[in-house]
Each structure stands twice: as C-alpha cells, then as structure tokens.
C-alpha positions, -999 to +999 in steps of 0.1 A: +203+088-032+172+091-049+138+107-029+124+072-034+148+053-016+148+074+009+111+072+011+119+035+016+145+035+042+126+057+066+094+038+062+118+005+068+131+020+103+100+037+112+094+016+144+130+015+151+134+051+147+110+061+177+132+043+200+164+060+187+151+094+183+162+107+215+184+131+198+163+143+179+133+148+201+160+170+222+165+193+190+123+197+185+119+206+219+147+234+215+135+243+185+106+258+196+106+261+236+112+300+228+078+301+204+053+310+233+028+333+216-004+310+203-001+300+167-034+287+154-023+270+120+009+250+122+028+237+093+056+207+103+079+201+076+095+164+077+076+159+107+087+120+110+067+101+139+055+139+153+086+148+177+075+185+174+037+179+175+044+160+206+066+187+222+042+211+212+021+225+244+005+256+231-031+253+216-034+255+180-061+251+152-052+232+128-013+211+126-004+199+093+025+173+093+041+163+056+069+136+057+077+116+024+072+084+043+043+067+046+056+045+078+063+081+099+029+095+089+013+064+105+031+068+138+024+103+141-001+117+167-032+116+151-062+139+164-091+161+147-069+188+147-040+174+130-035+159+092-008+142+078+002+143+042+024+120+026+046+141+004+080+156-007+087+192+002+108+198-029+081+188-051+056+216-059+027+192-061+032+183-025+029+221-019-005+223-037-019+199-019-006+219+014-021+253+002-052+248+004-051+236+045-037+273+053-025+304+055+003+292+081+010+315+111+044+292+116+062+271+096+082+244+116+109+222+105+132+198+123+160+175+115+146+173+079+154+196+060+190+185+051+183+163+032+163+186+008+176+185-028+185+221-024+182+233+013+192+270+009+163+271-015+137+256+004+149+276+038+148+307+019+112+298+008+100+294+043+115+326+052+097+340+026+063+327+031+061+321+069+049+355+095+078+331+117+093+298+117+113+278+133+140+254+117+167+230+130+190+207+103+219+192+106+247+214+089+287+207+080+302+189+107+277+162+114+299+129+114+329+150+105+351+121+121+334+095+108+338+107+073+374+110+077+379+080+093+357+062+067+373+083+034+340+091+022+320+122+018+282+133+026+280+166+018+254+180+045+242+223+040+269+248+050+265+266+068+266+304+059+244+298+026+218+292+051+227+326+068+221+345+041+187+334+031+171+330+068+168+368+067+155+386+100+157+350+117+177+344+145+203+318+147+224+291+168+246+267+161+250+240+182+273+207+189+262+175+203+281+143+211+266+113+216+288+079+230+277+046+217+292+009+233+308+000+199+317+007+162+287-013+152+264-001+173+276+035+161+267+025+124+234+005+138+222+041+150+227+058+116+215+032+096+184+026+115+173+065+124+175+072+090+205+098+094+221+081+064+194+093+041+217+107+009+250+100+017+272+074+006+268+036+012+300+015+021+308-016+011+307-051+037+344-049+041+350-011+043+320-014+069+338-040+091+369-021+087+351+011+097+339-006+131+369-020+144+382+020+141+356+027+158+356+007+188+386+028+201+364+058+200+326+053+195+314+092+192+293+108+167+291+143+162+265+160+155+258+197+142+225+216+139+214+251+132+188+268+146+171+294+127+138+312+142+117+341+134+088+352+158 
C-alpha cells in the first residue's frame, strides 16, 4: 500500500481510532513506565492522537510528535511545549524538518513503526542517533490466525532483524489477545484503527466468507516488541 493511502486511511478513522485505541494506549504506557529519569527533549515517532504524550508524566522541554496523518496530528494534545509535524519518517525531508527542533535526549516510538518501508533500517537509525529510546511495533505473529484463515499474507518485521540492530537495548516480546462479539466486528476493529495499514485488502465476498469463520472464534492476536535503552 502506498504511504499516501495510508495517510488517507488513518486520517479517515482518526475519530474512530481514539475510541478503539485501548490496545494500544496499553502498549504506550508499557513502553515507557520503566523511563523515570527526566528527559527534556522528547521525539514521538508515529505519535497518532498522542497515546504516549498522554501517558507521559515526567516533565519535559520540548515534545515533538510526527505522524503522516494530518487527522492524528489534530487530535493530539496540543500545549506550548509540544509541536506536531505532519510527516513521513522514512522520508529524509521529514527528518530535516525534525533536526532543527533538537538534539533528542529520547527517541519514542509506538505501534508505528511497522509499517515503516524498511523497519530494521529505521530502528537501527534510532539506535544510532538516540542517548535511549524506547520502541514498541507489532512484529510476526500479529493476526497469525486470521491470515491463515483468510489465505492471505501481511508481512509484518521479524523479529530477530530487529534484534540485531537494537544494539545495547533491552527487549520483550509480548502476546496479547483481544475477544471481539463477532467476525465483523473483528474486521470493523482493524479496518477502523488503522491496523490494516499495508497489508492486503480482500475482496466483498472473501470478506463475508472471512466473518462467518470468524464468528466461531472472534480472537485477534497480537505481537509487539519492546526495545529500550536508558
């Protein structure tokens, strides 16, 4: 799927997606609940509609929140101290307009950057240029049922690429579960919180096909790595 459209679909959902966050809003808060020591310049990749700059309860400087949809950066906390951009992270033009609003004592990412163009890259890159950071994505085995069930495939990061790169960071990697009343209220929720972003889009009749499967078992599965360096 092209940056674009996915521009588009998270600026489509963006009211929606506050409401069915709650997942993710759990991960943000994990994400950094070990981060205690003050950090007075704060960069928040993909920040969406500001789950981590609302979690956030240490004082800080300056926060700088980029998320490639226009519809997230109006719903996110908006203060003196914090400054949205509307941008890509895999472009470098979106980091040149960053530059110039730090140096970054922590760089903070979460439930974004999977669907970088080439996460191992851009991980590596925060590793490289961030004192610490935190980061939480979705890796492998997020929807691994559904994908099988549906025949399709959505190629999310591995998981030991990541590894590699995050060097000196310490990781987790965690499961979640989360029950929904029906099959079509199980593809509601990943069409409308945005989790759909790149992969593949099924057809009106594979859909319908796909929810009556799902009625017997309306789970998704979710997997996210932690990565942190403090």
């Amino acid at each position: 799927m092209s940056t674009d459209r996915v521009a588009r679909e998270f600026s489509r959902y963006a009211t929606h997606y506050t409401h069915l966050a709650s997942l993710q809003m759990t991960i943000a808060r994990r994400l950094i609940a070990p981060f205690a020591t003050p950090y007075r310049r704060i960069l928040d990749l993909g920040a969406g509609s500001g789950a981590l700059r609302k979690a956030w309860g240490h004082p800080f400087e300056r926060f700088v929140a980029v998320d490639l949809a226009e519809g997230m950066c109006h719903l996110h906390p908006q203060d003196p101290q914090t400054i949205t951009i509307v941008g890509d992270f895999d472009n470098p033009a979106c980091w040149q307009r960053i530059a110039p609003l730090g140096p970054f004592d922590l760089i903070l990412s979460s439930s974004a950057l999977q669907w970088s163009r080439d996460p191992v890259s851009l991980t590596k890159r925060i590793a490289n240029e961030a004192p610490a950071y935190g980061i939480a994505l979705f890796i492998e085995g997020t929807f691994r049922t559904l994908h099988q069930q549906a025949g399709i495939s959505h190629p999310l990061p591995a998981f030991a690429p990541l590894i590699e790169v995050a060097h000196q960071a310490a990781w987790e990697r965690e499961s979640y579960l989360v029950k929904f009343a029906n099959g079509r209220e199980l593809l509601s929720y990943i069409k409308r919180s945005g989790l759909n972003g790149r992969g593949n889009v099924l057809s009106a009749r594979d859909a319908l096909r796909l929810c009556r499967k799902l009625d017997d078992h309306p789970v998704l599965e979710f997997e996210v790595l932690y990565l942190r360096k403090m």
